[in-house]
N, C-alpha and C positions, 0 to 999 in steps of 0.2 A: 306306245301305250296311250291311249284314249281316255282321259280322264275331265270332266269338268264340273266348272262350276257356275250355279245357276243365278242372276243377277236379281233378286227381287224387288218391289219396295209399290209404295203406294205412291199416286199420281204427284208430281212436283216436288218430290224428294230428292234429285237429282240422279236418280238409276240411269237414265240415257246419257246423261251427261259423262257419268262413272264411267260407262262402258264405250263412251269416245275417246275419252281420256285413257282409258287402258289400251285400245285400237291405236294409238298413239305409240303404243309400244310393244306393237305386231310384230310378229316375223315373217319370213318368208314362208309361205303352205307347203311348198314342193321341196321343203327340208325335212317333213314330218310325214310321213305315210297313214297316220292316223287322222288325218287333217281335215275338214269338210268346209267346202267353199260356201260360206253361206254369211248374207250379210247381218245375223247376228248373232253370231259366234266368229269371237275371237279369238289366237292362238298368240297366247302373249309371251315374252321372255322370260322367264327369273332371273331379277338382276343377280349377279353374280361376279366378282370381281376376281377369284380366283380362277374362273374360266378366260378373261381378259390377258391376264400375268401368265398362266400356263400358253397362250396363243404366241402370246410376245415372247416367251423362253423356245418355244420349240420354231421363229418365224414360220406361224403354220399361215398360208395361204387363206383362209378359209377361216370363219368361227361360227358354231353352230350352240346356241344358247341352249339348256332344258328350257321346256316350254309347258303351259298349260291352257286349257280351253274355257273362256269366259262366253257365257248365254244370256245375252239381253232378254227375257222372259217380260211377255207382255203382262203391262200393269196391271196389279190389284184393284181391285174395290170391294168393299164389302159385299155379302155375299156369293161369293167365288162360290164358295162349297155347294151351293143351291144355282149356279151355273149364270149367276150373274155378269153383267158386263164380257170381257172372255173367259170368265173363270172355269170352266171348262180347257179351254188350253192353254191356261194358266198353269193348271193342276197337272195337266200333261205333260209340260213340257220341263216343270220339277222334278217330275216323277222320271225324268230321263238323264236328271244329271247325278252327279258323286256327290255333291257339298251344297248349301246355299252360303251366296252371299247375301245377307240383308240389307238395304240400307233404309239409314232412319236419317232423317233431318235434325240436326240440331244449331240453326242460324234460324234468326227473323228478319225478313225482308216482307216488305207491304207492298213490293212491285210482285211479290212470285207466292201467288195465293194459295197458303193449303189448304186440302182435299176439308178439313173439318174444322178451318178458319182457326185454331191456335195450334200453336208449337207446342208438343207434348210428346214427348221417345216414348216413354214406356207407355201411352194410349197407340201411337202407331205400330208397335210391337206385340201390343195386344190387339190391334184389329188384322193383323197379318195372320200371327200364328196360332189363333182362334181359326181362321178358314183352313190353315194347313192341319188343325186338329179335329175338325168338322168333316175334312174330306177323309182323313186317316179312320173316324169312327165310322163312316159310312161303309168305307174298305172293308174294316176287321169286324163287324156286325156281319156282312155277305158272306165272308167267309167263314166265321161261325156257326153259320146256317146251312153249307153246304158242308162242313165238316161232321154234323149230326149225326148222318145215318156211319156214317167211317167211324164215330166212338162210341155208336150204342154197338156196333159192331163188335168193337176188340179191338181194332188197329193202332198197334202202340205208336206209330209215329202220327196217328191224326190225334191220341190221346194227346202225346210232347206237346201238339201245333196248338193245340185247344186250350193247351193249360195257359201257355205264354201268351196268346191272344186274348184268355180273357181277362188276366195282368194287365195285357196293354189297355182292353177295352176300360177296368176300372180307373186307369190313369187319365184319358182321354176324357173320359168323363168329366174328370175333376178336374180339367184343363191342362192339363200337364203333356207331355213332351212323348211320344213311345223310347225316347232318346235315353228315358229316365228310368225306364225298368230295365234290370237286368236282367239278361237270361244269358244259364249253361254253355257248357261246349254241344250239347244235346240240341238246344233249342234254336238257338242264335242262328244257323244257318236255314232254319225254317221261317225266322223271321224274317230274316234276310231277304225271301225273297216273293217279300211282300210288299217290296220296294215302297216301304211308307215315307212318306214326305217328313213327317216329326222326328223320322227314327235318322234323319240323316245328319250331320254335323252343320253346324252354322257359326259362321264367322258374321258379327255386327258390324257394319260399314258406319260410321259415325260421319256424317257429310257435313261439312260446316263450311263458312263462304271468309276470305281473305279481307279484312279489313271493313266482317260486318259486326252486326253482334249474335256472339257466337255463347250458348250454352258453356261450354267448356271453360269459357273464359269469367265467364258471368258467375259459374261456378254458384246456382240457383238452386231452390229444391227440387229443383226437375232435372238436373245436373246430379245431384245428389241420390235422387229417387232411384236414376239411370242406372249410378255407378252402385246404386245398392243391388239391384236385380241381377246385376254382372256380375257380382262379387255371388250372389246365394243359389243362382244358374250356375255356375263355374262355368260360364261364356267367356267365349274369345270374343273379340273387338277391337277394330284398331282404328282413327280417327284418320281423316282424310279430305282435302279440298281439291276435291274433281273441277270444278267450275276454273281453282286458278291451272291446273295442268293445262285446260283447255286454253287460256290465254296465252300459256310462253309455248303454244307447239312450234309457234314460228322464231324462237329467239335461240338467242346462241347461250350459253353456258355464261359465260358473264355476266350477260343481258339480264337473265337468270337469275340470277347471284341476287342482281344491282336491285330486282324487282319482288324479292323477296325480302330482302332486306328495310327496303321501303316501306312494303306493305305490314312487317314483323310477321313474315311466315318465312319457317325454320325449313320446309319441304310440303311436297302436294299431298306427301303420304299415300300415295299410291305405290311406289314403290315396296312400300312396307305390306299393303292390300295383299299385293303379288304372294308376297314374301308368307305373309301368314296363311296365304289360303294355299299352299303350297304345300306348307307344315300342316296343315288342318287334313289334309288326304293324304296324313301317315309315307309323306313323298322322300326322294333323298336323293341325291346326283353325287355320277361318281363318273369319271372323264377318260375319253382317251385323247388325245394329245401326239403331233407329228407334223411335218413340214408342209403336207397337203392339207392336214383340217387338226382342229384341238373341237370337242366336242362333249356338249353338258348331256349327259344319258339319265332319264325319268326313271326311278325303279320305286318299289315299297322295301319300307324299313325290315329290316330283316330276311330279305332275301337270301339265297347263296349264289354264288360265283356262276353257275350254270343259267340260274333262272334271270339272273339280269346281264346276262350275256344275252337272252331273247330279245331284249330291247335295241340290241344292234342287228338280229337275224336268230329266227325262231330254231332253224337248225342248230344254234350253239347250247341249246339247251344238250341234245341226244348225242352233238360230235364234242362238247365238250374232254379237253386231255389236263389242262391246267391253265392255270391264270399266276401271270407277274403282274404284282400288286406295289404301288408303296404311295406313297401321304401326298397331296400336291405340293403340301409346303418343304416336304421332306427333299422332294425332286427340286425344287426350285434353291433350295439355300445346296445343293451336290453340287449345282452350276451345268451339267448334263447328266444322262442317263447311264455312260461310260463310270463318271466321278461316283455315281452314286450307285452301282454293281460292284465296284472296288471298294467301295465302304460296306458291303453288304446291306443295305437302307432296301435292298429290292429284291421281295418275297416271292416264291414260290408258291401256290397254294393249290389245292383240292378241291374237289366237289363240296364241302362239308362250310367252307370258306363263308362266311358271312359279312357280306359288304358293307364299307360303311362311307358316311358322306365324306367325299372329296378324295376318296381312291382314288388314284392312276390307273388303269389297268389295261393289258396287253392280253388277248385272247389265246389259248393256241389251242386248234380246234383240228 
């Protein structure tokens, strides 16, 4: 499964750095068939520790993490939407991923000058997703207009398309988000594939630097302002220092330890990036497990048994016969998979089966 997520920010924000720092914690391409050799897009782990414990219960040779795809997206400037700087394939190359990440600065450093000479989140979040709402009005205004003759017509599905895009267009308008209008089981898939930039989910990257001075900490009204717009967006967000991941690539786990400690950082918070932008595209893993490999499998939430059986081989969808099912922690405290059939802890199931994170499961096809 091919899924990613696009790296934004405006220049000196630390976007490049983010996505070295995540590159850090790549995996191997030729474990993923979805994969695309390109240097920038990265195919990163999801930390996962119950993948590690199920490896070490089954001595599997072999560990294969779920994985997601991270897109360094050439830097913003104002203007994008009017084809400034690259904005132009800027805009393109948004329009090609599942999610944005944003990132916004919130550290003052006088060596690392930004783009509008002060520190201000919510003005750099508003010169962002102003161009992403700019290019979005550009979109659903064209389509509008080509929709015309199809609703003076009669065509009820250019009527649906027409009514939901000129919602979006009034929202757009007034700055707001396509993210923000709701539409139907009718409509939604028409919107959908309109692949709008605003309509897509966004995770706020909070970059902040280890032992400067940091908003977060400072706890300012630009700190305050931030955490109000977060709270009245009902934005995800999660705080993170790309710059110190980038200094321990070369230390050992001690090292680590000894040098965050020093500096009073608790973690790079990258892990956590992973972790939410994971859960932000509706994701979920559920494992198989054996002597030759233990393996994190990428599905969406609510799948059934069949359909994320495709994520190991597309044919398990149609030869599907049944799935043995049971808990990873269920498996792990049986002591083997013997202990745990004798307990009956290991299910049977059907086509109808609906998967959930951290299944075991055993195909038979």
């Amino acid at each position: 499964m091919s899924l990613s997520i696009g790296i934004v920010g405006l220049p000196n924000v630390g976007k490049s750095t983010l996505f070295n720092a995540l590159t850090k914690k790549s995996v191997l391409v030729a474990n993923y068939p979805f994969a695309t050799i390109d240097p920038s897009v990265g195919v990163v782990a999801v930390p996962d520790e119950r993948l590690h414990k199920l490896a070490t219960f089954s001595k599997s040779a072999k560990t294969v993490p779920a994985a997601v795809e991270f897109v360094d997206i050439a830097g913003l400037v104002k203007g994008a939407a009017e084809g400034q700087g690259l904005g132009n394939k800027f805009l393109a190359n948004i329009r090609e991923t599942d999610a944005i990440a944003e990132v916004v600065r919130i550290f003052e450093d006088t060596d690392i000058i930004h783009v509008d000479g002060t520190i201000d989140p919510i003005k750099d979040i508003g010169v962002i997703n102003l161009e992403l709402v700019l290019a979005d009005l550009e979109t659903v205004s064209k389509r509008l207009t080509n929709l015309g003759k199809e609703v003076k017509a009669g065509k009820k599905e250019a009527k649906i398309e027409a009514g939901v895009l000129e919602r979006v267009k009034i929202a757009l308008e007034a700055g707001k988000l396509a993210s923000s209008v709701t539409a139907d089981e009718f409509e939604a898939p028409l919107l959908r594939q309109m692949q709008l930039l605003t309509a897509k989910n966004i995770l706020y990257v909070l970059n902040k630097k280890a032992g400067g001075i940091n908003l977060d900490e400072l706890k300012d009204a630009r700190w305050e302002a931030l955490m109000a717009f977060m709270k009245e967006q009902g934005a995800s967000w999660v705080v993170v220092d790309a710059g110190f991941e980038q200094e321990l690539k070369d230390l050992t786990d001690a090292e680590k330890s000894e040098m965050r400690e020093g500096l009073g950082a608790k973690d790079d918070g990258v892990n956590d990036l992973i972790r939410a932008s994971y859960d932000m595209l509706g994701l979920i893993t559920y494992f198989t497990t054996g002597e030759d490999e233990t393996r994190g499998w990428t599905i969406h939430k609510g799948w059934t048994a069949p359909l994320a059986g495709t994520a190991i081989h597309t044919d398990f969808k149609d030869k599907f016969v049944r799935a043995e099912v049971i808990e990873w922690d269920k498996l792990l405290a049986a002591g083997s998979y013997a202990a745990a059939r004798e307990k009956g802890l290991v299910r049977t199931e059907g086509k109808e089966y609906v998967v959930k994170d951290g299944d075991v499961i055993e195909f038979k096809v």
